[in-house]
Structure formats: C-alpha cells, structure tokens
N, C-alpha and C positions, 0 to 999 in steps of 0.2 A: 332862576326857577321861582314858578309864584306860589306859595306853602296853597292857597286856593287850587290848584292843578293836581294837588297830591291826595291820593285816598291811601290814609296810612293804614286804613284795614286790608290793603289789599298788599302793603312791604310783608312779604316772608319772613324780615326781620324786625319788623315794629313789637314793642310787647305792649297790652291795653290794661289794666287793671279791670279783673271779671264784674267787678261790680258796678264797673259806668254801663255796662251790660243788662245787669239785673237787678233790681231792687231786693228778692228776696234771696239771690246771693251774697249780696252782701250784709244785710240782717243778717243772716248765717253763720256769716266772717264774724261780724262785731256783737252780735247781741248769744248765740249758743255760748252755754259753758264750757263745752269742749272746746274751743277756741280762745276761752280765757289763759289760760296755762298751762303749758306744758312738763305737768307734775307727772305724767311716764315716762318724760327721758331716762334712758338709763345709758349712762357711761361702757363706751366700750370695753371688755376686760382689759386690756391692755392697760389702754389709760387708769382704771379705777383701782389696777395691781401697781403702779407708779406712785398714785395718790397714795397707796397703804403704804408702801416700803418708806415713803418719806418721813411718814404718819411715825410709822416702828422706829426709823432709825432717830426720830428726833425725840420720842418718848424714851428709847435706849439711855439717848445721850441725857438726858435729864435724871433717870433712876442710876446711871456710874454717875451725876455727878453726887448725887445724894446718896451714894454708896461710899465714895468718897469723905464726904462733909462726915457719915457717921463713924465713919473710922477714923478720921481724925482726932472727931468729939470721945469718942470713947477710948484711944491713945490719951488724951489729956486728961480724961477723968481718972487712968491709972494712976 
C-alpha cells in the first residue's frame, strides 16, 4: 500500500487534531483563558467522601496519639 493512495480524511477511523484544520481554532485551544486550567473540576462525591474519610481517620490517629503522650506526661507529673 503506497501511504500517497490514502486520503486519511476520508478512514471513519483516522482522528486529525482540529487545529491543522483551523487557525482560529486553535488560537482558541492555546491562547483563551478558559483553556488555560481546569480550576472547575470538581471531584466526584464519592471520590472526594474517600479523600475526607482518610483525611479524618488519619487526623484521628494523630489527636489518640496525642491523647496518649498527655496522659502519660501527666501520670508522671503525679
């Protein structure tokens, strides 16, 4: 097959990137703001109640062990 005989716009399955298409498409892509960053994602609940629970149980484990340490300290100050 000679790659010259193939018009890849015309495979059902080629994909082109839109902006060898258009000049002010792709201006669009790389120069708008809103294209700079994606600062509206937001975390599925799911996912972002997973992120908390880990958050909790590992602040947990840090305030028993500092519950801990003070009970000790203040057994030995008796």
């Amino acid at each position: 097959m000679n790659g010259a005989d193939i018009d890849s716009d015309r495979d059902p399955y080629h994909i082109t990137m839109p902006f060898r298409k258009s000049d002010e498409l792709r201006k669009m892509i790389f120069d708008e703001p809103e294209f700079e960053t994606d600062e509206e994602y937001k975390k599925e609940t799911e996912e972002q109640d997973k992120e908390n629970a880990g958050l909790v149980d590992c602040q947990n484990k840090i305030l028993d062990t500092m519950q801990k340490t003070l009970l000790k300290m203040t057994n030995e100050l008796k």
